[in-house]
C-alpha positions as CSV (number, residue, x, y, z in Angstrom):
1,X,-32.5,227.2,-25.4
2,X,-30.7,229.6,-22.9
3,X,-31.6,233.4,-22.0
4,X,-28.7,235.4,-22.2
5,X,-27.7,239.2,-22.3
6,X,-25.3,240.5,-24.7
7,X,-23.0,243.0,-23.3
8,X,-22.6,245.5,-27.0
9,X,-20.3,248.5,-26.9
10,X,-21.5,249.4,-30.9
11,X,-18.2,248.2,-31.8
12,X,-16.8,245.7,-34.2
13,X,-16.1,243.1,-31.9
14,X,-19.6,243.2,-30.1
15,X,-20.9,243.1,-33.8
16,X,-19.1,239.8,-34.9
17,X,-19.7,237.9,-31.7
18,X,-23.6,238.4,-32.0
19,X,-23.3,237.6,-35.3
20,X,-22.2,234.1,-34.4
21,X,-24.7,234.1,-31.8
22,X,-27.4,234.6,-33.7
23,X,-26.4,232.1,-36.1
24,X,-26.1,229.5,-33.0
25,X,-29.5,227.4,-31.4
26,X,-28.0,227.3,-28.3
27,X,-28.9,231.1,-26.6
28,X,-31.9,233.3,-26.9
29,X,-30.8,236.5,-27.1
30,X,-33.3,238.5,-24.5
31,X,-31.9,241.9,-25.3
32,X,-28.5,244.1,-25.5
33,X,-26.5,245.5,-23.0
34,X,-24.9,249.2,-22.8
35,X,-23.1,251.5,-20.3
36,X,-23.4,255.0,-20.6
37,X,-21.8,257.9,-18.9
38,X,-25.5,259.8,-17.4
39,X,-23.9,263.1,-17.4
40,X,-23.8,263.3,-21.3
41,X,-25.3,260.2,-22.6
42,X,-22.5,258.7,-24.7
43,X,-20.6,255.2,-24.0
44,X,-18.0,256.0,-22.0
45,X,-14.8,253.4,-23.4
46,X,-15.7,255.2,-27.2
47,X,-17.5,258.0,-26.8
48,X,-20.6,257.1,-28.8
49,X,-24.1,258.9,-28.4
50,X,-26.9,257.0,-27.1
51,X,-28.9,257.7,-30.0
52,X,-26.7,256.1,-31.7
53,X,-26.8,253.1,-29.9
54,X,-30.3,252.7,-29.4
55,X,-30.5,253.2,-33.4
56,X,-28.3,250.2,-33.5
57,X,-30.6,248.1,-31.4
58,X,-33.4,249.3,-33.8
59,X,-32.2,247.7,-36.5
60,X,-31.1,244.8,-34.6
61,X,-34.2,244.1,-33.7
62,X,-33.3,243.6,-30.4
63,X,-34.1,245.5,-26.7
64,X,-31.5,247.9,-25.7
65,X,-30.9,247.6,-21.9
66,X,-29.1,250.7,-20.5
67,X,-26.8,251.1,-17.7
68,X,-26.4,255.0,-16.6
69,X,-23.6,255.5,-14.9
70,X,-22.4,258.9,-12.5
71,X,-19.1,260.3,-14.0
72,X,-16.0,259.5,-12.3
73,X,-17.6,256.3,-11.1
74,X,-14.8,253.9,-9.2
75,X,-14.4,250.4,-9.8
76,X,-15.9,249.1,-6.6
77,X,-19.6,251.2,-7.5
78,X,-19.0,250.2,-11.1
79,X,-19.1,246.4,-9.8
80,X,-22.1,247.5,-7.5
81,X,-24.3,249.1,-10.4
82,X,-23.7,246.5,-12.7
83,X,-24.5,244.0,-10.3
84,X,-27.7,245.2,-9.4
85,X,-28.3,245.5,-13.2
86,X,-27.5,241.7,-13.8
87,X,-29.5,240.6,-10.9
88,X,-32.9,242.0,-12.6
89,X,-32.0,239.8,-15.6
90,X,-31.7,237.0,-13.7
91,X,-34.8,237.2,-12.1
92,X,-36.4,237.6,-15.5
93,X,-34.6,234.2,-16.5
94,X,-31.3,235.2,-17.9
95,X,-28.4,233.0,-16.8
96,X,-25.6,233.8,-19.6
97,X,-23.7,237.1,-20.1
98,X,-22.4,237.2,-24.0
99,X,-18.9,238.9,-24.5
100,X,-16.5,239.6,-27.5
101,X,-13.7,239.5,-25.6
102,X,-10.9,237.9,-27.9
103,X,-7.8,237.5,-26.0
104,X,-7.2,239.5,-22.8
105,X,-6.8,237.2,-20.0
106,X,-7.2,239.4,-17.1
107,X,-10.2,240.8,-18.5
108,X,-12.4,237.3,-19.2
109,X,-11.1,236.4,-15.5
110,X,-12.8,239.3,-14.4
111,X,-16.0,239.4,-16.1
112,X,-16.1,235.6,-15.0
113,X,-15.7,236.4,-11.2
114,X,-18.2,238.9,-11.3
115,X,-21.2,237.1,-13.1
116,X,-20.6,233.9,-11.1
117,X,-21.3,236.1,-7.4
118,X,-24.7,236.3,-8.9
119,X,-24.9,233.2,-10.9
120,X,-24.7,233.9,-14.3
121,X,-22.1,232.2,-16.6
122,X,-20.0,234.1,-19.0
123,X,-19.3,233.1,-22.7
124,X,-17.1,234.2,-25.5
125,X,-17.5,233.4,-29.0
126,X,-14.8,234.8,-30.4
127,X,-12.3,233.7,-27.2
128,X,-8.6,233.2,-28.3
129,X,-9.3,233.1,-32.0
130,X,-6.7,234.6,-34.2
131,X,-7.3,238.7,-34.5
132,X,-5.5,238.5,-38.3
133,X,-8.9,236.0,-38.8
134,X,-11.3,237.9,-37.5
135,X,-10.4,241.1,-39.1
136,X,-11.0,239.7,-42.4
137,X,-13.9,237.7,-42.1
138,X,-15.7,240.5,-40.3
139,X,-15.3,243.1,-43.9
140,X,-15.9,239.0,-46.0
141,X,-19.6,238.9,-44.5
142,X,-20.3,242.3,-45.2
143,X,-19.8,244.5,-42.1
144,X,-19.3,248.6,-42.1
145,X,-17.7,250.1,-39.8
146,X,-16.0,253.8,-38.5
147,X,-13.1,253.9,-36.6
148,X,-14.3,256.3,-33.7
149,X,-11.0,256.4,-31.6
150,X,-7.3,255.8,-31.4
151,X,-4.6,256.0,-29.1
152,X,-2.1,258.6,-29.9
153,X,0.5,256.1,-28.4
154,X,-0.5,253.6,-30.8
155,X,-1.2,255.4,-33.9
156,X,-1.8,258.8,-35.2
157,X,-4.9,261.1,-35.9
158,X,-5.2,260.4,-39.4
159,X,-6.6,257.1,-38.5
160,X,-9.5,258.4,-36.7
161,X,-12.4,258.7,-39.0
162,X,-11.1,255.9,-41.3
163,X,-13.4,253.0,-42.1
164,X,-12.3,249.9,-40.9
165,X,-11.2,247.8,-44.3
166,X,-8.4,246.0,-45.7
167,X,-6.7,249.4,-46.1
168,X,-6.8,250.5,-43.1
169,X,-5.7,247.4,-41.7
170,X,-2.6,247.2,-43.9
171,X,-1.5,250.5,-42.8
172,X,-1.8,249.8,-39.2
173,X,2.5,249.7,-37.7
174,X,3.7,246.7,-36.8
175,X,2.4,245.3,-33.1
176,X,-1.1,247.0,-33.7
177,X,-3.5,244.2,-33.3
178,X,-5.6,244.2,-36.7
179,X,-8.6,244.0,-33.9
180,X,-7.5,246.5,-31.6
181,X,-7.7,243.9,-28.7
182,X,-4.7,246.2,-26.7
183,X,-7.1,249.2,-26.9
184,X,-5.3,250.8,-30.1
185,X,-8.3,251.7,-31.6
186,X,-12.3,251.4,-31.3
187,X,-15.3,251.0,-33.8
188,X,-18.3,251.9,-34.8
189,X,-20.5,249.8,-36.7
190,X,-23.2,251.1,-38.8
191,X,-24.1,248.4,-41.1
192,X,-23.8,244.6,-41.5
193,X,-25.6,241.7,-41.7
194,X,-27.8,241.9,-38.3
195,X,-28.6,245.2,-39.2
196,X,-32.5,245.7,-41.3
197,X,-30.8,249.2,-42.6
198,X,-27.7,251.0,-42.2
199,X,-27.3,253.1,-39.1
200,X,-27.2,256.6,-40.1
201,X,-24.6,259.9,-38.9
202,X,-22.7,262.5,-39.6
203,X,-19.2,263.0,-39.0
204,X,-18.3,265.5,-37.0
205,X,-15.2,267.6,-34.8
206,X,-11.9,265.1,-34.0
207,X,-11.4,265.6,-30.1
208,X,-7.9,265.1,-27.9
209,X,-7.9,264.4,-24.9
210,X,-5.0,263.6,-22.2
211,X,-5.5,261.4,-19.6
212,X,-3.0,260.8,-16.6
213,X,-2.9,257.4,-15.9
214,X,-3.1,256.1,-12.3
215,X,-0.5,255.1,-10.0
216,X,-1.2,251.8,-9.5
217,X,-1.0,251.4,-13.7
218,X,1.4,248.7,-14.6
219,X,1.4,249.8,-18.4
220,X,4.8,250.5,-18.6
221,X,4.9,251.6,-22.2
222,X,3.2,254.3,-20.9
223,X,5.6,255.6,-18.3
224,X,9.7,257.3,-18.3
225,X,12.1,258.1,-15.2
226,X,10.3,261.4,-14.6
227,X,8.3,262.0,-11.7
228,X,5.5,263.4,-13.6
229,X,2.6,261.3,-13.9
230,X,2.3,258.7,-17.1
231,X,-0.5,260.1,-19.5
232,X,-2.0,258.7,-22.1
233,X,-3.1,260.8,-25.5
234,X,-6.8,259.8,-27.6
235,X,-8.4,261.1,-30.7
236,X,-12.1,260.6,-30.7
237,X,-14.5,261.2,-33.6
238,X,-17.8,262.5,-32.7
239,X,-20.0,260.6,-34.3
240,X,-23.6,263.4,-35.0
241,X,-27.3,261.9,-35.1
């Protein structure tokens, strides 16, 4: 049987893939992977405490490996940190990094390149299945989970807060993925069946935030003819141990 990390972001999607994994012979899990932002302790894509996280993990039953990061990190000490990271796994045996990556090209290529400069191999469970699928059989085995943000370009601020079920997932406009695979929206997970005991919180304040997008972005959705600079709008739900 093969060591292998599992890179978990607390989400849905991290949630369903170790799922499968777990129900596979083929990969020991050794533990569970999460970056955070050091400055205040929360993941950085979603927002999430760390004590939420490591709660996760808890019930899990698994290690929680994490990756503090500086704010404002770049991509080029981002690949640095988590390389160093990877390479202590390795030396302890590991030589598969888990993702629940679903359909994003770009990104799988990525994550690919950069395990195999330290040679790990990458795998993805739920790679290129169909989102409408997964959606459903996600709430059909019995998972719970909060939708922690959205963005505003996407959808509007009365989804945050929502739990992810067949209602919301009607009510999501047409070309939102059911999964969120574009980056509409992002999960938490509190309760399922890898979990000993539901994860606990309360809800607290909804949060927007603007970002500006960078120059080089080729998301043209995102952009008009002005010469300001293209910004993108969030809601995030803070999530209270």
């Amino acid at each position: 049987m093969k060591k292998a990390l599992f890179n978990w972001s607390g989400g849905k999607d991290s949630s369903f893939a170790l799922y499968r994994v777990l129900q596979d012979d083929a990969y020991e899990i050794s533990g569970l992977l999460t970056s955070f932002n050091k400055s205040n302790q929360r993941v950085s894509m979603h927002g999430i405490h760390q004590g939420l996280i490591e709660e996760q993990a808890r019930q899990i039953g698994l290690p929680l490996h994490k990756l503090m990061l500086p704010e404002n990190l770049g991509m080029e000490a981002y690949n640095t940190y988590m390389e160093q990271e990877l390479s202590e796994h390795k030396e302890k045996g590991i030589c598969t990094g888990i993702f629940g990556d679903i359909f994003l090209e770009d990104l799988k290529e990525y994550r690919e390149e950069q395990l195999k400069k330290i040679g790990l191999n990458a795998e993805f469970p739920l790679w290129k299945e169909s989102t409408s699928a997964l959606s459903k059989a996600f709430i059909e085995v019995g998972f719970k989970a909060v939708v922690v943000s959205v963005s505003g370009q996407k959808l509007g601020e009365s989804f945050v807060g929502r739990l992810y079920d067949e209602s919301f997932i009607e009510d999501l406009p047409q070309g939102v993925d059911p999964c969120g695979e574009n980056g509409e929206f992002h999960t938490f997970v509190f309760d399922g069946p890898i979990f000993e005991a539901p994860v606990s919180f309360n809800i607290g304040e909804t949060v927007e935030r603007t970002y500006d997008l960078p120059d080089n972005d080729d998301s043209h959705s995102f952009r008009d003819d002005s010469d300001q600079p293209a910004q993108c709008l969030y809601w995030f739900l803070d999530l209270e141990i």
